[in-house]
C-alpha positions, 0 to 999 in steps of 0.5 A, spaced: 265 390 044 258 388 041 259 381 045 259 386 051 253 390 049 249 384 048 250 381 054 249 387 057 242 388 054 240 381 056 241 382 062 237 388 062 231 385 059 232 379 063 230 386 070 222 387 072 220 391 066 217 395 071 223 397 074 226 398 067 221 403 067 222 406 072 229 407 071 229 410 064 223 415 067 228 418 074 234 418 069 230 423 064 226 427 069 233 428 072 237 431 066 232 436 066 232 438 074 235 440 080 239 433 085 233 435 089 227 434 085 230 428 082 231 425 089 224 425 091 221 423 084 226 417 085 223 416 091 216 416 088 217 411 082 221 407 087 214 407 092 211 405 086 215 400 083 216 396 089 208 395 089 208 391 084 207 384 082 214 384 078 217 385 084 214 379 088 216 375 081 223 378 082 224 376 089 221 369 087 225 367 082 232 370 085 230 364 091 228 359 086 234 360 082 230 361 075 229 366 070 223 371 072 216 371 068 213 378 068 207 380 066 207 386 061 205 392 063 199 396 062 199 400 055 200 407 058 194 412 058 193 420 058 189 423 064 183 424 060 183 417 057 182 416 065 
């Protein structure tokens, strides 16, 4: 079971950070809400996943058959720290 869960999590950390990101919020906010609620937040994230450069790195690595280097991710702010 442990080798399973190892090679599981390598496979998550080897995903666009950005995605892992996105992936963690929808299934958060979708605990606490209604399908309906949860559909359209995904469709947001998803919006603003796919607008990144980690999906662009993503794609290309695929094509070149390599392991992917993403950049990391901007630390988060609050809205009055923006």
């Amino acid at each position: 079971m442990l080798d399973a869960a190892l090679q599981c999590a390598a496979e998550i950390g080897a995903k666009p950070p950005v995605a892992i990101w996105g992936t963690k919020q929808a299934l958060h906010y979708a605990r606490d809400h209604s399908v309906d609620d949860a559909l359209k937040q995904m469709g947001w994230l998803q919006g603003a996943i796919w607008s990144t450069a980690h999906v662009g790195e993503a794609i290309a690595s695929i094509k070149q058959k390599r392991a992917g280097e993403f950049p990391g991710l901007a630390p988060l702010r609050s809205f009055r720290q923006l």
